[in-house]
Structure formats: C-alpha cells, structure tokens
MARRODO-113382 format. One line per 5 residues: number of its first residue (from 0); their letters; for each residue z, y, x of N, C-alpha, C. Coordinates in nm, 2 decimals. Layout:
<recs>
NUM = a = Z:Y:X:Z:Y:X:Z:Y:X  ...
</recs>
This chain:
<recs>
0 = xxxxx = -1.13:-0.73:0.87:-1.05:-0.78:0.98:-0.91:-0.73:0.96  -0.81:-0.83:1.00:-0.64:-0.78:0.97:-0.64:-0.71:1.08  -0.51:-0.66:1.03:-0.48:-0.57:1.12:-0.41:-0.65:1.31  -0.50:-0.61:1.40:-0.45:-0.70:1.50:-0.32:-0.74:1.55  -0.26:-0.64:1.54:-0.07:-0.66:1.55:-0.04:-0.76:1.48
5 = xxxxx = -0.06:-0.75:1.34:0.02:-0.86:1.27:-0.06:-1.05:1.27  -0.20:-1.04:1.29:-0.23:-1.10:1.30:-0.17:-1.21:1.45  -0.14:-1.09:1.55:-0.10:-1.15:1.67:0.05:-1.20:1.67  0.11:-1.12:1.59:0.28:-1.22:1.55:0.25:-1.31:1.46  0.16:-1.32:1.35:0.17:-1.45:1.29:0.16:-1.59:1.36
10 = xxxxx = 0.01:-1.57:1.48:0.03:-1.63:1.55:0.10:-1.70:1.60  0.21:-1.67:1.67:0.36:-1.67:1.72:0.46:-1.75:1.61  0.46:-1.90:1.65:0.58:-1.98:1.61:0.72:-1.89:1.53  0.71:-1.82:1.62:0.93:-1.79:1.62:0.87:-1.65:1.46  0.77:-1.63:1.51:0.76:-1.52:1.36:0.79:-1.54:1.24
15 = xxxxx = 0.87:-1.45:1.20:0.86:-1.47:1.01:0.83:-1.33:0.93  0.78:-1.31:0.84:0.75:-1.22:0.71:0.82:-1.21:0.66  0.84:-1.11:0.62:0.92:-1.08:0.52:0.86:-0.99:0.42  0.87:-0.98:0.29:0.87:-0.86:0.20:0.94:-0.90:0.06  1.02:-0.80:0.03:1.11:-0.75:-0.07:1.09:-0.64:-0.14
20 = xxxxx = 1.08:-0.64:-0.31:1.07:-0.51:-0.35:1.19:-0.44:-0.38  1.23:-0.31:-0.35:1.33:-0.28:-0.33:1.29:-0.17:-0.49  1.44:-0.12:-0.48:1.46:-0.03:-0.60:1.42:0.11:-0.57  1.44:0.17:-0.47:1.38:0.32:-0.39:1.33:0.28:-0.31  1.27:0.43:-0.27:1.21:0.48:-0.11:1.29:0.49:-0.01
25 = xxxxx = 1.33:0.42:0.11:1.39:0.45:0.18:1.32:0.54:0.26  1.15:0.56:0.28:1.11:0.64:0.39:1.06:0.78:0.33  1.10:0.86:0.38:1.07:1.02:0.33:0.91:1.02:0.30  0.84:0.94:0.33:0.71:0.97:0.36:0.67:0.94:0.17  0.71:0.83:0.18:0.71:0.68:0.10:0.74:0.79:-0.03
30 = xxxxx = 0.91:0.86:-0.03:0.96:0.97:-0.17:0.89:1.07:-0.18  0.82:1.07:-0.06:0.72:1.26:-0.11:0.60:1.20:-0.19  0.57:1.06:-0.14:0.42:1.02:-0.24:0.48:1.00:-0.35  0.60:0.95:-0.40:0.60:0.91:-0.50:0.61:1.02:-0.61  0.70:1.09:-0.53:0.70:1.26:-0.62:0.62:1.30:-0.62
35 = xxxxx = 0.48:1.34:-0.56:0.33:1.38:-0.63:0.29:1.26:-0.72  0.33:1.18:-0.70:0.25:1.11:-0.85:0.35:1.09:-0.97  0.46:1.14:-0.99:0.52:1.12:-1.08:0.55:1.29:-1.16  0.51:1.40:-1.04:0.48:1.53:-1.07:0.39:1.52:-1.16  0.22:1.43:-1.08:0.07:1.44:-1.18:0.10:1.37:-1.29
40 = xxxxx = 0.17:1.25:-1.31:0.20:1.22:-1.44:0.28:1.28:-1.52  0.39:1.34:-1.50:0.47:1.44:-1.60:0.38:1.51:-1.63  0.29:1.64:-1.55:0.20:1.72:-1.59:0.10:1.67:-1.63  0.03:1.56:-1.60:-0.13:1.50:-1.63:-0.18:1.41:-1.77  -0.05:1.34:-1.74:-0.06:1.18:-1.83:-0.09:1.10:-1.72
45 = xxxxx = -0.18:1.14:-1.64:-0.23:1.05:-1.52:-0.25:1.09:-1.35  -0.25:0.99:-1.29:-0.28:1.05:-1.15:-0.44:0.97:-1.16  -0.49:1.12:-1.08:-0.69:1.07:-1.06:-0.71:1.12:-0.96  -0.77:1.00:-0.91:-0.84:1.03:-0.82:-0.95:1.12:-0.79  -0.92:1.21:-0.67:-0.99:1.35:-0.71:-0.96:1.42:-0.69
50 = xxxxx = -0.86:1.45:-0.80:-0.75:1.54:-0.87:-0.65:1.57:-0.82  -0.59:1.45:-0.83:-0.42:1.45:-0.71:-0.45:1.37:-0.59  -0.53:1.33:-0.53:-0.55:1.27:-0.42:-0.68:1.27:-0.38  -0.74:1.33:-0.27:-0.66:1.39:-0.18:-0.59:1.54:-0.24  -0.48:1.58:-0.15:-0.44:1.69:-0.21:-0.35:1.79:-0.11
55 = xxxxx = -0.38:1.87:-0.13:-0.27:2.00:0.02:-0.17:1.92:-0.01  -0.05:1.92:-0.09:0.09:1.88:-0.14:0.13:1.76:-0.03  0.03:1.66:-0.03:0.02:1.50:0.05:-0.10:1.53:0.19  -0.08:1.61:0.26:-0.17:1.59:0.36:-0.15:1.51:0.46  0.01:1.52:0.53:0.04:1.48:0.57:0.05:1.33:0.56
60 = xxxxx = 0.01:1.27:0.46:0.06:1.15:0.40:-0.10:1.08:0.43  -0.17:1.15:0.40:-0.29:1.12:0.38:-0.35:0.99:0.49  -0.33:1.00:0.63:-0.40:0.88:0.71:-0.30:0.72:0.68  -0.21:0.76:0.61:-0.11:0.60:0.53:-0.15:0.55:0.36  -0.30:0.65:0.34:-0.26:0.57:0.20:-0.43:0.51:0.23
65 = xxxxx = -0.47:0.41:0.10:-0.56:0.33:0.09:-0.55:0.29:-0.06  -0.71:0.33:-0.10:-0.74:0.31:-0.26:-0.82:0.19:-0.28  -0.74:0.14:-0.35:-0.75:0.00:-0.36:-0.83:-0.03:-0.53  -0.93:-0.14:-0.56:-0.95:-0.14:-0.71:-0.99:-0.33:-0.76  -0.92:-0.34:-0.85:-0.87:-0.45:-0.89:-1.03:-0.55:-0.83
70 = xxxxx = -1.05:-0.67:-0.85:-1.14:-0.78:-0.80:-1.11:-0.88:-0.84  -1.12:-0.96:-0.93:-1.13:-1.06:-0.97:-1.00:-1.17:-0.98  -0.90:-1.08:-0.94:-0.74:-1.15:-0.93:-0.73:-1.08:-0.80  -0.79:-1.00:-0.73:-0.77:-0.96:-0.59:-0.80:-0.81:-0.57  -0.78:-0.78:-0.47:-0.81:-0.62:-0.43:-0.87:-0.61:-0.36
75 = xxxxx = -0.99:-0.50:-0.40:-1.11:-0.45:-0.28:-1.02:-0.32:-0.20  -1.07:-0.30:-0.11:-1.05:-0.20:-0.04:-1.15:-0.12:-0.10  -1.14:0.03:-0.12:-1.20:0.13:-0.12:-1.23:0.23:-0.01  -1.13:0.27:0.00:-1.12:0.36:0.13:-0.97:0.34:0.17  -0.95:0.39:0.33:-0.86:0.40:0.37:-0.81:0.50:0.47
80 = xxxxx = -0.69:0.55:0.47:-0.67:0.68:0.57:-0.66:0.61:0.70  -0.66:0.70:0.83:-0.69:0.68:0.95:-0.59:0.56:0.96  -0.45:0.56:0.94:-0.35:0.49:1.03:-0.34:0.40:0.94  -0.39:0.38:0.79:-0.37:0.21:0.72:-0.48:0.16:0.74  -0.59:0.20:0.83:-0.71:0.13:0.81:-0.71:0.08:0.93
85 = xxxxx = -0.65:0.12:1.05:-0.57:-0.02:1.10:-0.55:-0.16:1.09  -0.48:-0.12:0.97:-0.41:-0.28:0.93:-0.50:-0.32:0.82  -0.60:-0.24:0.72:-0.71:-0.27:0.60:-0.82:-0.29:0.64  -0.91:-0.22:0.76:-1.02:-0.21:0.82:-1.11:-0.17:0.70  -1.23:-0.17:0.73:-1.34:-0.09:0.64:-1.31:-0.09:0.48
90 = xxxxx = -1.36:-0.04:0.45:-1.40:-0.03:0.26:-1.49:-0.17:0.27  -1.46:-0.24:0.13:-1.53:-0.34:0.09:-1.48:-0.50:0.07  -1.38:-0.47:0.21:-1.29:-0.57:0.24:-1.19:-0.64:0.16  -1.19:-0.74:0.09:-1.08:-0.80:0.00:-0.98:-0.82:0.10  -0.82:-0.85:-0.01:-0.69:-0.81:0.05:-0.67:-0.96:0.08
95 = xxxxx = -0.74:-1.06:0.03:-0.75:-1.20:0.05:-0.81:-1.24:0.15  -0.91:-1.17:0.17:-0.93:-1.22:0.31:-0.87:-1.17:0.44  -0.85:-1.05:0.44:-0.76:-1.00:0.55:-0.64:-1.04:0.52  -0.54:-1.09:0.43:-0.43:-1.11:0.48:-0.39:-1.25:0.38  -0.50:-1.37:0.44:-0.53:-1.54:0.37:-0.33:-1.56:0.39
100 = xxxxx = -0.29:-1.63:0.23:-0.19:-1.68:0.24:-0.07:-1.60:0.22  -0.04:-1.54:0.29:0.08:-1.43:0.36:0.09:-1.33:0.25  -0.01:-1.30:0.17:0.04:-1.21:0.12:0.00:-1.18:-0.05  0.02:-1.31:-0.11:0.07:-1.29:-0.21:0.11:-1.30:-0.32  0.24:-1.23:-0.25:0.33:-1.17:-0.32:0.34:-1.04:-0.32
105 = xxxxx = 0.27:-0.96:-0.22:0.25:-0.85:-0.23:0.09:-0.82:-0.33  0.03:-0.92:-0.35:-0.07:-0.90:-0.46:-0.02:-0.95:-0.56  0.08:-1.03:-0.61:0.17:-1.00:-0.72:0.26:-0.87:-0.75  0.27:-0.81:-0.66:0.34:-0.71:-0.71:0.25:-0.57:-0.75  0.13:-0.58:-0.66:0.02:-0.46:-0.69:0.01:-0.50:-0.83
110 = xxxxx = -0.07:-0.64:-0.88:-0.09:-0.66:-1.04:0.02:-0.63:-1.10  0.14:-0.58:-1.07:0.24:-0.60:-1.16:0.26:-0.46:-1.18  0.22:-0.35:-1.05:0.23:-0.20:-1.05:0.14:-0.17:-1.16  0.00:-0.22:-1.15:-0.09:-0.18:-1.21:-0.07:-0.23:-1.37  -0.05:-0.35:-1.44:0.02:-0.40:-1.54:0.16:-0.27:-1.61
115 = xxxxx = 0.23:-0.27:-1.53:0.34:-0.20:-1.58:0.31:-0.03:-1.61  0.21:0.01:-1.49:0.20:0.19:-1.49:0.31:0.25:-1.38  0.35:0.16:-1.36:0.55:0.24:-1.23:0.49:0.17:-1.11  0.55:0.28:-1.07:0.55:0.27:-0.91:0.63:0.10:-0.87  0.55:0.07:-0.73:0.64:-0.07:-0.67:0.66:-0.05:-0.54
120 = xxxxx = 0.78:-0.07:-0.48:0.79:-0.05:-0.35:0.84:-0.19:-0.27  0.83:-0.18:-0.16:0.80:-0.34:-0.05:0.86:-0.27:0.03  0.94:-0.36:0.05:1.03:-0.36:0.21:0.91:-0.47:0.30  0.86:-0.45:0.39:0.81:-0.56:0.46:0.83:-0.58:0.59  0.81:-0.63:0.65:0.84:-0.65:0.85:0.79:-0.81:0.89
125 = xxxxx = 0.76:-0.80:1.00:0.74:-0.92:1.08:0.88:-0.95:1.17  0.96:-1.03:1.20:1.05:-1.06:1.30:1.07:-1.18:1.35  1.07:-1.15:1.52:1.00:-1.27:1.64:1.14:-1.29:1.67  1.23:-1.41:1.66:1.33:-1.41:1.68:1.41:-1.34:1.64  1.53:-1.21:1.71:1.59:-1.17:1.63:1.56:-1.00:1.66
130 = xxxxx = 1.42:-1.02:1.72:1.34:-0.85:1.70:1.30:-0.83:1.58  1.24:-0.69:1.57:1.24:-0.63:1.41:1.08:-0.57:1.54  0.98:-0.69:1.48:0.84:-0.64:1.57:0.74:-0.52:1.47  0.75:-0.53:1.31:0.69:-0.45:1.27:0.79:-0.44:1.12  0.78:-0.28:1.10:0.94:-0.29:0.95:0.84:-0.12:0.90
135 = xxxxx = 0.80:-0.23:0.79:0.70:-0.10:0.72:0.75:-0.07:0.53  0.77:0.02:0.49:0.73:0.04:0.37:0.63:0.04:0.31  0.61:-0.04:0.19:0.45:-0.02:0.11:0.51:0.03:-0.02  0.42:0.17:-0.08:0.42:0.20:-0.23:0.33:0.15:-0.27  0.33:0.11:-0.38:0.20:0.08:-0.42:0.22:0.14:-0.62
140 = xxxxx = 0.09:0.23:-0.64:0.10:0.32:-0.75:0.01:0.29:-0.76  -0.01:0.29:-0.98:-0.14:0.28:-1.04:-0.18:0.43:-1.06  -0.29:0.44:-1.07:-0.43:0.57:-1.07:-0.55:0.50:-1.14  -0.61:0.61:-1.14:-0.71:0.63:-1.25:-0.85:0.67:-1.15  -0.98:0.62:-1.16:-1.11:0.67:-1.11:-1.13:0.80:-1.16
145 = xxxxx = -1.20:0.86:-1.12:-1.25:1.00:-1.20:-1.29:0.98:-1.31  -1.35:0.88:-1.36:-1.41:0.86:-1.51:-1.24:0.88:-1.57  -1.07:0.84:-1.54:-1.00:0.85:-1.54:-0.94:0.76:-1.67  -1.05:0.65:-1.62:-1.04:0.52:-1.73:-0.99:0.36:-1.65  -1.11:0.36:-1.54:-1.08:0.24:-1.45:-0.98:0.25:-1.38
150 = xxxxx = -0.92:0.13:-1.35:-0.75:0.16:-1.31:-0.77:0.12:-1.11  -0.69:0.20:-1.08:-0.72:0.17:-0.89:-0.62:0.18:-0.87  -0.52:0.14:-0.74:-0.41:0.12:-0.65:-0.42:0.18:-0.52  -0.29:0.25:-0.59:-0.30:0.38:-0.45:-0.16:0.33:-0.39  -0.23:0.27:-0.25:-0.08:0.23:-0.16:-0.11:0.29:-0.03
155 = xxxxx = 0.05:0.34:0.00:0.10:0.45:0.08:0.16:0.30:0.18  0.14:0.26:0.32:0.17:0.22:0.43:0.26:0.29:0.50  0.37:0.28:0.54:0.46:0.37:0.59:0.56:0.28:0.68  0.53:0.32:0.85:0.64:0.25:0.92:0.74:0.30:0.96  0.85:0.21:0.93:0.96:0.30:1.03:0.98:0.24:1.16
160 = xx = 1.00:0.34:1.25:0.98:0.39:1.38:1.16:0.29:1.43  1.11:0.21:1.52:1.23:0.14:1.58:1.29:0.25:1.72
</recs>
C-alpha cells in the first residue's frame, strides 16, 4: 500500500510531482549516508549488508532507509525503517505497484544507481497549487547481500521540514 499522503495529493487535480536528480545532498541526513557508504567502499570495495548497515555510525538514519532488491525490471521491497515504511509499507511489496505510473523515473534512476555502482540522488515533492505539500530527498545507493555478490538498493528517504 502507498504511502497515504501522497496517494491523497495525487488524488487532487491542482497536484503535480516532481523529481529531479540533482548533483549533491542537500539534506544532512541524505551526506551522512552517503559518507558511510563511500567510507565502506574506500575501506571495503563494497558496502554489505550486514556489515555497514545497520550500523552505530547511521543510527540515526536508520528509520529513513529501505533495502530494496532488483525484480524483474522492478523493485521488491525488503525491509524498511520505521519512517520510510510509511510511504513503502511491508517487505515484499513491488515499487510498481505502490507507486503505478508516477514513478518511473525514479525506477530508472535506481537501475541506473545500481548499473553504474554511484550513488543517485532525487529531489522530489508533490505541489498543490503553489504549496510545497511534501519536498523529500531520496538516495539511492548500490550494496551487496551478505553473500556480497547479489546486488540490492539501499535508499535513504529524507524530508525536509517546511
């Protein structure tokens, strides 16, 4: 099930979507994830699941991210922390069916994170008129299963506060 907020502005005529991949992190939350996984890769070769996530360094971070593993052109849900499973709901859940249409281009850009090995970042928001009703950052970073072979998508949800 989507996340009911956004579901209930799409609803809504006057709404539009937005997402844009931007070149940085604008949210602090968003540059502390990316710096542990670019720490585990300098030191690792890889980020694994496991290993670097969960982890003391990111705890704080931890109820915004959700491990995601590729599906057939699409993304399953894995798991999710408290505040993105919100908007992801349970493990099991394809990213197609919670978010039909709308989104993607944000599943073009995960296959592109995960294709490339670099980090991708999303400006995204809903706006009802000329309100700013939801203005979120998404990271989305490739990782590794514990086997530290199969490739998964570790995306960090991060809103900023109007």
């Amino acid at each position: 099930m989507a996340c009911p907020a956004i579901v209930a502005l799409y609803a809504v005529r006057e709404s539009q979507a937005h997402h844009c991949r931007v070149p940085e992190p604008r949210h602090p939350k968003a540059a502390r994830l990316i710096d542990h996984w670019c720490d585990a890769i300098v030191r690792h070769g890889l980020f694994v699941l496991g290993r670097h996530v969960p982890a003391r360094a990111i705890v704080p971070i931890l109820p915004h991210l959700v491990i995601c593993e590729p599906s057939g052109g699409d993304l399953r849900i894995r798991l999710a922390g408290g505040a993105a499973s919100r908007c992801f709901g349970e493990a099991g859940a394809l990213l197609s069916d919670l978010f039909p249409d709308n989104f993607s281009d944000l599943l073009d850009t995960a296959y592109d994170a995960l294709a490339s090995g670099c980090p991708r970042i999303v400006d995204a928001g809903i706006k009802r008129r000329k309100t700013v009703e939801i203005h979120d950052e998404i990271v989305l970073l490739p990782i590794v299963d514990r086997d530290e072979t199969t490739p998964l998508l570790l995306v960090g949800l991060f809103p900023f506060r109007r």
